[in-house]
C-alpha positions as CSV (number, residue, x, y, z in Angstrom):
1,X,97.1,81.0,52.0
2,X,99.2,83.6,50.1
3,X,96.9,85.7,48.8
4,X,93.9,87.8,49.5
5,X,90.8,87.6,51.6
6,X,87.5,89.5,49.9
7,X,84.5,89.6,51.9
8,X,81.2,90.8,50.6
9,X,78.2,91.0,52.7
10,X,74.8,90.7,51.7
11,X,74.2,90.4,48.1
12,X,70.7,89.7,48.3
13,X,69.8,89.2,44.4
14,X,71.6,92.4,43.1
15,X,73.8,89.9,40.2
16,X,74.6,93.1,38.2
17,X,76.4,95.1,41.4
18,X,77.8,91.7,42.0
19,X,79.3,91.1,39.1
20,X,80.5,95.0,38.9
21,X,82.2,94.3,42.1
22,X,83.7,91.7,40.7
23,X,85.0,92.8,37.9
24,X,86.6,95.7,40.2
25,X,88.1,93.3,42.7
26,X,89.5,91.2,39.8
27,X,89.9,87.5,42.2
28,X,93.1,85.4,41.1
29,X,93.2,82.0,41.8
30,X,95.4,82.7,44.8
31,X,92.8,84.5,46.7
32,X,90.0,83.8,48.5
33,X,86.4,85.1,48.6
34,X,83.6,84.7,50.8
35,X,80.1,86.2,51.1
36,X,79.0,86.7,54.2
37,X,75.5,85.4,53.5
38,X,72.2,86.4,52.0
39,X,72.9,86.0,48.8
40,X,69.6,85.4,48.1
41,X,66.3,86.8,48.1
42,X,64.9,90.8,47.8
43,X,66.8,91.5,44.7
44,X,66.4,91.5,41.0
45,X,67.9,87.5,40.2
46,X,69.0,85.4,43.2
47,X,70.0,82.6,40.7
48,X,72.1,85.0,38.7
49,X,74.1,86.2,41.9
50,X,74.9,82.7,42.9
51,X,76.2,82.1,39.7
52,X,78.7,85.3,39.6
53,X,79.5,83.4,43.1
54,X,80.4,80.1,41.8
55,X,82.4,81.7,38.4
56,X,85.1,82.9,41.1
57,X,85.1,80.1,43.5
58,X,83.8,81.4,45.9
59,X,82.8,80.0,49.7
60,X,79.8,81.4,51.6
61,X,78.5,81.7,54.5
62,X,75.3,80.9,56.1
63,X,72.6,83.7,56.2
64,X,69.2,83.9,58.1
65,X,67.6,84.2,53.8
66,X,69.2,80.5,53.4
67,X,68.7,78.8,55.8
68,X,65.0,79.8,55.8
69,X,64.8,78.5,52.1
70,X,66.5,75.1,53.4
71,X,63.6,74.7,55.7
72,X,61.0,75.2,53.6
73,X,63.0,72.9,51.4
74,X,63.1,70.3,54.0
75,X,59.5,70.8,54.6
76,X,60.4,72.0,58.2
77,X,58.3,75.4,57.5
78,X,58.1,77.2,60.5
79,X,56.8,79.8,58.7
80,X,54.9,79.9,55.0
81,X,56.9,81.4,52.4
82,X,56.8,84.5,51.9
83,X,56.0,85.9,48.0
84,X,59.7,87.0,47.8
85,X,61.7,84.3,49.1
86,X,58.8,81.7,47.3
87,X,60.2,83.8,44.1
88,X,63.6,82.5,44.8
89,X,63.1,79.4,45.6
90,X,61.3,78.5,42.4
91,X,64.3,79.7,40.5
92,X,67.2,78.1,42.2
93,X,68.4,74.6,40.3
94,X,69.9,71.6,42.2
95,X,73.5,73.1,41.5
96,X,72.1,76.0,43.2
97,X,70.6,74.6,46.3
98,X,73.6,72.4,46.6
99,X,75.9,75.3,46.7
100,X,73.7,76.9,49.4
101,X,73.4,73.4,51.6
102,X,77.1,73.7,51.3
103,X,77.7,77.4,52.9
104,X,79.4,77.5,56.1
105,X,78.8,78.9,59.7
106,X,81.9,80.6,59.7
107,X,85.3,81.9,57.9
108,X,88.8,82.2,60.1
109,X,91.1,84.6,58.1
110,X,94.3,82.3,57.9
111,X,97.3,84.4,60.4
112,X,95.0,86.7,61.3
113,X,92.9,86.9,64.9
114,X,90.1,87.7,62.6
115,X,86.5,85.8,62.0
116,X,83.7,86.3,59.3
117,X,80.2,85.5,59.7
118,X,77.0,86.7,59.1
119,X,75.2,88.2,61.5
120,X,77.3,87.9,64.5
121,X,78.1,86.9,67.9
122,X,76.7,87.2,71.5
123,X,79.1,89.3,73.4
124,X,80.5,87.1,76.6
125,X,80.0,83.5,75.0
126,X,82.3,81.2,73.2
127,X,82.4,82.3,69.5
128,X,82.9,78.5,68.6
129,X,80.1,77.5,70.6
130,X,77.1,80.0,69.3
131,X,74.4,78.0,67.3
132,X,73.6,78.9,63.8
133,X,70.3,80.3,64.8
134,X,72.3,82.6,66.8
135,X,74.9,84.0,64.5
136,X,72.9,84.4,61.2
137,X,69.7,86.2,63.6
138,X,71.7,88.3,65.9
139,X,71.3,92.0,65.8
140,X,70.9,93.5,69.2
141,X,70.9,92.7,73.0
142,X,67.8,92.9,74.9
143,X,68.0,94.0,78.6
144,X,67.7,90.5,79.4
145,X,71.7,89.9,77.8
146,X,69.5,87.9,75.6
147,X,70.3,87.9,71.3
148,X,67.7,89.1,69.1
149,X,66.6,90.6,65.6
150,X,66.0,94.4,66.1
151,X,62.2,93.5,65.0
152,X,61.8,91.5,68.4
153,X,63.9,94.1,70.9
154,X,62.7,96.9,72.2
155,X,63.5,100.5,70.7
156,X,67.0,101.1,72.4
157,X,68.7,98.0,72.8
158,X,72.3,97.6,71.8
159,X,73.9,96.4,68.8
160,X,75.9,93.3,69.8
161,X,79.1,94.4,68.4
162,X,79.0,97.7,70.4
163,X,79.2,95.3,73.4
164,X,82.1,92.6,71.2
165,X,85.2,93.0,73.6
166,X,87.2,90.7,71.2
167,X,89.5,89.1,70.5
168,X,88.5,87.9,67.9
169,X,88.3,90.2,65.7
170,X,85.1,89.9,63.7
171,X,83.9,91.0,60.1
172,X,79.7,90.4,59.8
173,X,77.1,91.2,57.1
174,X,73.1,91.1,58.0
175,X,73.0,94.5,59.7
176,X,72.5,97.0,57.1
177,X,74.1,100.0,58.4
178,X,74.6,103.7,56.1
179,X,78.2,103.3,56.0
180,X,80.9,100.5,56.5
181,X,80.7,100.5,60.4
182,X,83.6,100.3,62.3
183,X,84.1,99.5,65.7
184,X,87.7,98.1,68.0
185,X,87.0,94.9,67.5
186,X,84.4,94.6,64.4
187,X,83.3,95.8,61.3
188,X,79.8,95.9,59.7
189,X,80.0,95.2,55.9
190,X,76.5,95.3,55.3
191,X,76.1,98.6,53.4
192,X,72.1,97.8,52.2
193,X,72.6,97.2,48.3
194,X,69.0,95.9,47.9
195,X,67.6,99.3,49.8
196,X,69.5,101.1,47.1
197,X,72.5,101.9,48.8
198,X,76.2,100.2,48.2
199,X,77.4,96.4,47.9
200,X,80.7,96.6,49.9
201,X,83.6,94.6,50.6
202,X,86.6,94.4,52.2
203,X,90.2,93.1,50.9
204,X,92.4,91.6,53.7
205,X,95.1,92.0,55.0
206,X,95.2,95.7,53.7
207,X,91.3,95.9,55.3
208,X,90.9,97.8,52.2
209,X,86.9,98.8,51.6
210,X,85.7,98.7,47.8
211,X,82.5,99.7,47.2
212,X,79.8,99.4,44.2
213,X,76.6,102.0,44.4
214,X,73.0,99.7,44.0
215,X,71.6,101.0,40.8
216,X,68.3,101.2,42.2
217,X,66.1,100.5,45.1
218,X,64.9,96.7,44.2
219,X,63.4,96.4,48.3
220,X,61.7,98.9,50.7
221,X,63.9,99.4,53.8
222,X,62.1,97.9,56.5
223,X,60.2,100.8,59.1
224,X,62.5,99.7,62.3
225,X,66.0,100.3,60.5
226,X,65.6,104.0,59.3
227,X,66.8,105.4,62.5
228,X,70.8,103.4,61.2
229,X,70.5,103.5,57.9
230,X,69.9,106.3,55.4
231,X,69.5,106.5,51.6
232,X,72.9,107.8,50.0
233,X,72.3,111.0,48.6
234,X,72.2,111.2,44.7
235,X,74.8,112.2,42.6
């Protein structure tokens, strides 16, 4: 692979920042793109992100948003729809839900020690053994070493990647966090474009960030993630 890697976490919807980031990032054919999953669901036209996704090519990754549409698509609902995600999954066409049955579980950055997924990984297991419910879920450790979603942890419990002693080195989405968040051996890409904040991505090997501001607030930021990520300020 000669040229670029671009990774973009967490579209969720937000087409027009999409396709702004796009535009900025200008793909040719030699590189390769790859969202990090969540594409879908929360923002303005989920159908109109996948598109900008397809016009450059580009592979994706599986999120937790997807593969809970692909259930309810299977009929294997575990849970009912909710109003948002039964908003996207009336406007997705069969080119769309076969793009989405084809998304990944992970990326490895060709010559690099570096791997892209969603949400993560649990710290002291096999990164090529973790099951999908694991790596699209995964936001914190619970005392028990156990993964969970920050919604089913106790107040306090660690972000996995704080606890990540790679290699590899690994780029993930599904954590919104205020700013790109950086540490030895990850970085959090998820930069809450949907809670009006930025759609980021990163351009490898120069591990360059580029960075489109959300144009609005399309989805309230959920109670339990205030205390990691903030608004940016106007202006």
């Amino acid at each position: 692979m000669s040229g670029r890697v671009i990774a973009i976490a967490d579209v969720h919807g937000c087409f027009a920042e999409l396709e702004k980031l796009l535009s900025e990032l200008s793909p040719g054919a030699d590189d390769t793109v790859v969202m990090l999953g969540d594409v879908v669901n929360r923002g303005p036209d989920s159908a109109r992100a996948i598109a900008a996704c397809r016009s450059v090519g580009a592979r994706a990754l599986m999120g937790n948003h997807e593969r809970r549409l692909l259930r309810a698509r299977s009929g294997k609902r575990w849970r009912k729809l909710s109003e948002v995600d039964a908003v996207t999954y009336k406007s997705l066409s069969e080119e769309d839900w076969a793009w989405i049955e084809s998304m990944e579980k992970t990326f490895e950055v060709p010559g690099t020690d570096t791997v892209l997924v969603h949400g993560g990984f649990a710290p002291g297991n096999p990164w090529r053994d973790q099951k999908l419910d694991v790596i699209t879920e995964i936001q914190v450790i619970d005392k028990d070493g156990s993964p969970k979603k920050r919604s089913d942890a106790p107040p306090g419990c660690p972000h996995w990647s704080d606890l990540w002693d790679g290699p590899p080195f690994v780029v993930y989405g599904h954590t919104p966090w205020h700013s790109v968040r950086r540490t030895e051996w990850t970085l959090g890409l998820d930069t809450g474009c949907v809670y009006g904040g930025w759609l980021s991505a990163l351009v490898m090997p120069e591990m360059r960030i580029v960075q489109v501001r959300a144009a609005k607030e399309y989805y309230p930021l959920p109670l339990s993630w205030r205390h990691v990520f903030r608004l940016p300020k106007n202006g």
